[in-house]
NUFI-19878 format. One record per residue: residue number from 1; z, y, x of N, C-alpha, C in turn. Coordinates in steps of 0.02 Angstrom, whole numbers, padded with zeros to 5 digits. Each point is the difference from the previous one (the first is absolute). Layout:
<pts>
+-----+--------+---------+--------+--------+----------+---------+--------+---------+--------+
!  nr !   n_up ! n_north ! n_east !  ca_up ! ca_north ! ca_east !   c_up ! c_north ! c_east !
+-----+--------+---------+--------+--------+----------+---------+--------+---------+--------+
! NUM !      Z !       Y !      X !      Z !        Y !       X !      Z !       Y !      X !
...
+-----+--------+---------+--------+--------+----------+---------+--------+---------+--------+
</pts>
This chain:
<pts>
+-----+--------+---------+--------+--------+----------+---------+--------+---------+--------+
!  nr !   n_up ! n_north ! n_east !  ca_up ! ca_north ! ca_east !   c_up ! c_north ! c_east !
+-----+--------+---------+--------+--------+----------+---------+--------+---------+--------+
!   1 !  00000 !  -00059 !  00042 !  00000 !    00059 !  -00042 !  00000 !   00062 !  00044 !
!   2 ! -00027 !   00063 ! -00003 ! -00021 !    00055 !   00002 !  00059 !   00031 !  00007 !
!   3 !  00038 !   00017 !  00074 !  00069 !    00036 !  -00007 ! -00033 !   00093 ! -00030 !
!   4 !  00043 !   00021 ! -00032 ! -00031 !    00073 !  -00037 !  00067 !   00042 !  00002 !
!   5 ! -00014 !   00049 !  00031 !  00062 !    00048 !   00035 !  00032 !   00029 ! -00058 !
!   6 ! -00007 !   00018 ! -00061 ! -00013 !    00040 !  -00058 ! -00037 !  -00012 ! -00067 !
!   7 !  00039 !   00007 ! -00057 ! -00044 !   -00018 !  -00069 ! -00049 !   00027 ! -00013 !
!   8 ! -00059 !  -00030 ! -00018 ! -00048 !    00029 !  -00012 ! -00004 !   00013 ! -00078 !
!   9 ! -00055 !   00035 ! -00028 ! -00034 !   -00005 !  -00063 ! -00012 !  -00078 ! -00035 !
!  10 ! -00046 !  -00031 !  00051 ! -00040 !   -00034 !   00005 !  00042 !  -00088 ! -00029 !
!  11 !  00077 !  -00007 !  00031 !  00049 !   -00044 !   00009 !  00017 !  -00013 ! -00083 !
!  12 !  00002 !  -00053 ! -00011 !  00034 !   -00010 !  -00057 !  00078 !   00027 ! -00009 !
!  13 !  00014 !  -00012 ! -00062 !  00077 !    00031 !   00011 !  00037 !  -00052 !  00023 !
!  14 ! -00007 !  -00048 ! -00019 !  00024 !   -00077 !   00028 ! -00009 !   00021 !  00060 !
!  15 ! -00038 !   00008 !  00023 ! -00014 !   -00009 !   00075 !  00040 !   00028 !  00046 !
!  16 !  00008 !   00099 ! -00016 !  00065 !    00043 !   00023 !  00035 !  -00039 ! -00024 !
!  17 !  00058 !  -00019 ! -00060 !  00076 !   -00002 !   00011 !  00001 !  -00061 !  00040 !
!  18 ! -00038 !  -00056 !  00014 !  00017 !   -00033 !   00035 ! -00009 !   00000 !  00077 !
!  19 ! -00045 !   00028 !  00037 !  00005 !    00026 !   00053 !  00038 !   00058 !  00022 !
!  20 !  00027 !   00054 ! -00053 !  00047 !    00048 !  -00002 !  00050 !  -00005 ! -00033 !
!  21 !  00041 !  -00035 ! -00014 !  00061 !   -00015 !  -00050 !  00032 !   00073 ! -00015 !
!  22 !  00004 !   00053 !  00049 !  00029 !    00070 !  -00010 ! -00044 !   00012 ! -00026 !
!  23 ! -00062 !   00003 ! -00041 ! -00033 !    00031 !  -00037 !  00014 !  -00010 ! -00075 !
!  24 !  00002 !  -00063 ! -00008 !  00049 !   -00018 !  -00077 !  00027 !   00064 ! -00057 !
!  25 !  00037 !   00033 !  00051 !  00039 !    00053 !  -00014 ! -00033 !   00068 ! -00047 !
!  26 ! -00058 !   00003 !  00070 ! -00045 !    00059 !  -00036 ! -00043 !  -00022 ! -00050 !
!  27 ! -00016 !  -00065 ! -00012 ! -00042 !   -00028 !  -00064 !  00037 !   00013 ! -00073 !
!  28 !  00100 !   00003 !  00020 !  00033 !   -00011 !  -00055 ! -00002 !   00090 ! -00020 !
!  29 !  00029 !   00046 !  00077 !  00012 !    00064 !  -00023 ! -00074 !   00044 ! -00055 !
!  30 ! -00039 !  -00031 !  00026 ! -00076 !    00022 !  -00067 ! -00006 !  -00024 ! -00037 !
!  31 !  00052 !  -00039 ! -00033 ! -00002 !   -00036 !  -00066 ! -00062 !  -00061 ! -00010 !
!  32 ! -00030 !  -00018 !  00068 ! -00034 !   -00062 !  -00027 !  00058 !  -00054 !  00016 !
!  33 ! -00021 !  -00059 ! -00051 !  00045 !   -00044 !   00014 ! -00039 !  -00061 !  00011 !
!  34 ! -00011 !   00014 !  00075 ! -00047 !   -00071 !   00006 !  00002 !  -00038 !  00048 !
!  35 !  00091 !   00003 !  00018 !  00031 !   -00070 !   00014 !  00004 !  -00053 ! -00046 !
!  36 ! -00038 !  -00051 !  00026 ! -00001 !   -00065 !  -00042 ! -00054 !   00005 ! -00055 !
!  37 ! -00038 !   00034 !  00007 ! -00029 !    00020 !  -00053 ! -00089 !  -00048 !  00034 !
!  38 ! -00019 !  -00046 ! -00035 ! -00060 !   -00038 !   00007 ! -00055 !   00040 ! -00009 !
!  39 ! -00017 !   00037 ! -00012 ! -00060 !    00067 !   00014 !  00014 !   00008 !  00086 !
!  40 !  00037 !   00028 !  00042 !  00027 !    00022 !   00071 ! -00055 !  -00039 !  00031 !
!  41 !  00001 !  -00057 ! -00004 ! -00037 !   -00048 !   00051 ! -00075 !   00022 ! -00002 !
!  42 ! -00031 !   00027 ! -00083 ! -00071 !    00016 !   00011 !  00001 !   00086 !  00005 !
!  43 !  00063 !   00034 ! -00014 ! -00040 !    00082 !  -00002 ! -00001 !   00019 !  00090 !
!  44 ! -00018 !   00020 ! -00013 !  00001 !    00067 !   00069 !  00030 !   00054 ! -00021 !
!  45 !  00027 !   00030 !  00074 !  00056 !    00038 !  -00009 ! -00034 !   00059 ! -00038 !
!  46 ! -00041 !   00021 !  00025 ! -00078 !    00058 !  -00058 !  00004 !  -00005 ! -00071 !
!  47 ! -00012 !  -00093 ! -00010 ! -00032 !   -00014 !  -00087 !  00088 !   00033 ! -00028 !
!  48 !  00063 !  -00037 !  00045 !  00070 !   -00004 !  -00043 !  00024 !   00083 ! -00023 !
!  49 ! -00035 !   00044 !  00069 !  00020 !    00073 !  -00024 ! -00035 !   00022 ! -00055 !
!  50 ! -00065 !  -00024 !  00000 ! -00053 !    00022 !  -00059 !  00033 !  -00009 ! -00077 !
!  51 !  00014 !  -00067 !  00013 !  00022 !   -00034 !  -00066 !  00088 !   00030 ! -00034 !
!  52 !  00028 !   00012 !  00060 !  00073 !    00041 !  -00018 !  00001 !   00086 ! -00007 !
!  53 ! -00088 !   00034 !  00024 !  00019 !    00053 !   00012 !  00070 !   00038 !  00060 !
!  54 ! -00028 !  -00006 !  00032 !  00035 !    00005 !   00046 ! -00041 !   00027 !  00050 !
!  55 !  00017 !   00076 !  00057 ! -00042 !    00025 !   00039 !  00005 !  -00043 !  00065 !
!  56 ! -00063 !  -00039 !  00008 ! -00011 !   -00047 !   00079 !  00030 !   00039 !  00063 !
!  57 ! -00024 !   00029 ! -00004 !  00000 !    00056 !   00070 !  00091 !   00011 !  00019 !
!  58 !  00020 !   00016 ! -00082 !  00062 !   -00002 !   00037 !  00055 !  -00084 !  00007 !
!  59 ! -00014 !  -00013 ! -00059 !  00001 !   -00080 !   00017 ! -00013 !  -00028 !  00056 !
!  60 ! -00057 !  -00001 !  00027 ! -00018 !   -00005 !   00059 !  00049 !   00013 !  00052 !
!  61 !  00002 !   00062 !  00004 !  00041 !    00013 !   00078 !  00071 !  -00011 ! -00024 !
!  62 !  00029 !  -00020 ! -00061 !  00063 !   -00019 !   00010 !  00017 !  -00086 ! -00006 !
!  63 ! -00059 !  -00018 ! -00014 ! -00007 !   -00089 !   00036 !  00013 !  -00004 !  00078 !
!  64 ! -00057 !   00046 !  00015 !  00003 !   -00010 !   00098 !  00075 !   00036 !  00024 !
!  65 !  00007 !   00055 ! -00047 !  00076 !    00035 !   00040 !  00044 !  -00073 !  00001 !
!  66 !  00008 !  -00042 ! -00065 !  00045 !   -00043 !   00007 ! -00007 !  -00048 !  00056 !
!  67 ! -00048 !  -00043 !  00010 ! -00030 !   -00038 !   00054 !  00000 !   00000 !  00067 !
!  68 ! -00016 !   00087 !  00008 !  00031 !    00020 !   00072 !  00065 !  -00002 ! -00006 !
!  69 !  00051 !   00014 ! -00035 !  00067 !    00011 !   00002 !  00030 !  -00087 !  00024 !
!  70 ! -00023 !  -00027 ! -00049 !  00015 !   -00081 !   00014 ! -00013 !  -00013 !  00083 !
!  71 ! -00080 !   00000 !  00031 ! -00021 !   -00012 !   00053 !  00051 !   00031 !  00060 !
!  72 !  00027 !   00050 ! -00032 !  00033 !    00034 !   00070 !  00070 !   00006 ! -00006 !
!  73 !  00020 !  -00044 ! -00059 !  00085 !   -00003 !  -00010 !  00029 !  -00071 !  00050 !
!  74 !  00074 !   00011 !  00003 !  00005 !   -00064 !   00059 !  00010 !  -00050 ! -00036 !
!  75 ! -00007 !  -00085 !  00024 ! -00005 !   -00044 !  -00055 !  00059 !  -00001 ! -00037 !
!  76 !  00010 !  -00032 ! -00062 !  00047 !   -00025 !  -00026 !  00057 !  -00014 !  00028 !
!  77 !  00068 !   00030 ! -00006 !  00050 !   -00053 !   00034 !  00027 !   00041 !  00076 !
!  78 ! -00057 !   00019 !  00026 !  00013 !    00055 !   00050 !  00047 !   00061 ! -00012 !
!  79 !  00033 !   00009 !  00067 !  00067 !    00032 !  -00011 !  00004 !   00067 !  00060 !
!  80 ! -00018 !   00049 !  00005 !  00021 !    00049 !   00049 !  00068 !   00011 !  00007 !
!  81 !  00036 !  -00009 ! -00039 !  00067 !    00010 !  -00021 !  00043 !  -00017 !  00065 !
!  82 !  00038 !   00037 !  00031 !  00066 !   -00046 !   00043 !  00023 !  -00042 ! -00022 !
!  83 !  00035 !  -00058 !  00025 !  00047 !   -00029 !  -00018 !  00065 !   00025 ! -00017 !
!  84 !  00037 !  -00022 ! -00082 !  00050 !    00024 !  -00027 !  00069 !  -00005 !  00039 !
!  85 ! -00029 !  -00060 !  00040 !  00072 !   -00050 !   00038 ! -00054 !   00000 !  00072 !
!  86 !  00056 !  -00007 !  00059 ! -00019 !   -00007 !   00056 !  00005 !  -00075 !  00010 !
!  87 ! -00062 !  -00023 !  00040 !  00005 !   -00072 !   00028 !  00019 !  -00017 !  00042 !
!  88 !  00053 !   00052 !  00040 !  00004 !   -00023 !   00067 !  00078 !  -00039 ! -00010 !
!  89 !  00011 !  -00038 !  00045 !  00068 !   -00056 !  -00025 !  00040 !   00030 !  00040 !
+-----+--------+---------+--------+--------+----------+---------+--------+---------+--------+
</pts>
């Protein structure tokens, strides 16, 4: 598969939340609801704005804002934090 830096138009919606799981979010804040939703797998992210009314453009750049945010957050579980307690015996 085709690694893709950023959501396109072009991507099904299926296609973003599952290669972007932080995108989920912005699908819910525009009122589409098309987690789990069996249409996702055939629209494109274009046909789903068309069909919800919804402006692409800005849709758009707040799919990729999320995506980059994910790409450049530290993984899961990761801790900058000091230690609360010292380890030394």
């Amino acid at each position: 598969m085709k690694r893709i830096a950023f959501p396109t138009t072009d991507l099904t919606v299926d296609d973003v939340m599952h290669r972007w799981p932080a995108t989920i979010r912005i699908f819910l804040d525009f009122g589409m609801h098309c987690v789990g939703c069996p249409i996702a797998a055939f629209h494109a992210v274009d046909e789903a704005c068309n069909e919800h009314g919804i402006d692409l453009v800005k849709f758009l750049e707040r799919l990729r804002a999320a995506a980059q945010a994910a790409q450049t957050a530290p993984p899961e579980g990761a801790c900058d934090c000091p230690s609360a307690s010292s380890n030394r015996a």
